[in-house]
C-alpha positions as CSV (number, residue, x, y, z in Angstrom):
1,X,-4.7,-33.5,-24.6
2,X,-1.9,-33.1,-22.1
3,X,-1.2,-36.9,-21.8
4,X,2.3,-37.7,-21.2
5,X,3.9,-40.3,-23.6
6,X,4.1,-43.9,-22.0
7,X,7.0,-44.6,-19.5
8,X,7.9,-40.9,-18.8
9,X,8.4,-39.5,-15.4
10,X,5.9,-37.1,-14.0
11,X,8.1,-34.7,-12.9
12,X,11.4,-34.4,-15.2
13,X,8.5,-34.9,-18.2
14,X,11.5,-37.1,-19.7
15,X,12.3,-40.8,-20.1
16,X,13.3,-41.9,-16.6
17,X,16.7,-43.3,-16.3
18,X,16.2,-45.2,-13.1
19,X,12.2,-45.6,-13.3
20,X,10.0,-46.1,-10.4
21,X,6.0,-46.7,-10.2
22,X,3.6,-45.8,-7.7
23,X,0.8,-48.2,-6.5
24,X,-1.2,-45.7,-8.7
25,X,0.8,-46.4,-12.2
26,X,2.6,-42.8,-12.2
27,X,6.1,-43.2,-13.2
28,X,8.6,-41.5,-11.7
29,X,12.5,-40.9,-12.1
30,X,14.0,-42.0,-9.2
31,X,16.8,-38.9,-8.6
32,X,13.3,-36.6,-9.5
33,X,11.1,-38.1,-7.1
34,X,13.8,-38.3,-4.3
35,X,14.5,-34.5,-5.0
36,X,10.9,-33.3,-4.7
37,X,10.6,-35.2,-1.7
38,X,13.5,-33.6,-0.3
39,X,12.4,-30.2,-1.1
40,X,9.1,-31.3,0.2
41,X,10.4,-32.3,3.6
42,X,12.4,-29.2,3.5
43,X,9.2,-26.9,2.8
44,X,6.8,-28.9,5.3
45,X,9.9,-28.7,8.4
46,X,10.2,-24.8,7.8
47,X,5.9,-24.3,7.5
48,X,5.9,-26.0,11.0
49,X,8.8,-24.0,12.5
50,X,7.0,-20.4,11.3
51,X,3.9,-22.2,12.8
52,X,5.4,-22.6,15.9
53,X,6.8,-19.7,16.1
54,X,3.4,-17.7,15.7
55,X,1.6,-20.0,18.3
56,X,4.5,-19.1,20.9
57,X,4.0,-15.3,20.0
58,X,-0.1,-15.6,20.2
59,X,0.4,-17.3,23.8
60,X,3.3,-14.6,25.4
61,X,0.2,-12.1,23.9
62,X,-2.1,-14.0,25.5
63,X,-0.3,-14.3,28.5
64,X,0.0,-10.2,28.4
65,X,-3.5,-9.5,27.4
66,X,-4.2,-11.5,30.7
67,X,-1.9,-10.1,32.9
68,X,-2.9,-6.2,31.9
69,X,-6.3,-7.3,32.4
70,X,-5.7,-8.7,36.1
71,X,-3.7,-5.3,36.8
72,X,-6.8,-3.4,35.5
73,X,-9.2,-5.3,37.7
74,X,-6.6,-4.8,40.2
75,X,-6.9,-1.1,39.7
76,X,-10.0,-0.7,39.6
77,X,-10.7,-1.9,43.1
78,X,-7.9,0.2,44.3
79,X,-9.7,3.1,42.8
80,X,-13.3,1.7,44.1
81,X,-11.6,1.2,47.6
82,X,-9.9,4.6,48.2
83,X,-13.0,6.0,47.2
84,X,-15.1,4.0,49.4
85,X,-12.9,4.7,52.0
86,X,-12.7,8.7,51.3
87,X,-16.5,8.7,51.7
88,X,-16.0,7.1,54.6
89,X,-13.4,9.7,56.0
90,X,-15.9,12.6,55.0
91,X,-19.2,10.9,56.4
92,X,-17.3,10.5,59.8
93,X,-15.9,13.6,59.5
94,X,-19.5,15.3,59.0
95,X,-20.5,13.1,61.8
96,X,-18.0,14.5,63.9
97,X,-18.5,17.7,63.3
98,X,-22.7,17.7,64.0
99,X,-22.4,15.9,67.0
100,X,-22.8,18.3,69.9
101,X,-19.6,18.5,72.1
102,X,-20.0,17.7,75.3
């Protein structure tokens, strides 16, 4: 059905000028072949870059997500502390003021 004619390159679809065959029997014009894998290369270097990219951004918001999270455990025992301490201050303070002077 969609059979190219014998000899032609794969990508160019025309009668290579400087053929070249894969292990597998697809022909290929040489200046074709080298330009796709060019692009290729191209394509693959600037995938990996954006991928990069993103993993640096997901570990800085890792690294925040962490670091609010340790200041929110860190307030929370500042606010657990004062008010174990204030009931402290009032219980003494109670104590103080039931205890007979004398």
């Amino acid at each position: 059905e969609c059979f190219l004619p014998f000899g032609h390159c794969a990508l160019s679809l025309k009668c290579p000028k400087d053929p070249v065959c894969t292990p597998d029997g697809w022909i290929f014009d040489r200046e074709y072949i080298l330009e796709s894998l060019l692009r290729q290369k191209v394509e693959l270097h600037a995938e990996a870059k954006k991928y990069e990219e993103q993993e640096a951004r997901k570990a800085r918001q890792g690294k925040a997500d962490e670091q609010d999270r340790e200041l929110q455990e860190l307030e929370d025992f500042r606010r657990a502390d004062q008010g174990l301490m204030s009931q402290d201050d009032r219980h003494k303070k109670a104590l103080a003021r039931a205890a007979p002077v004398g």
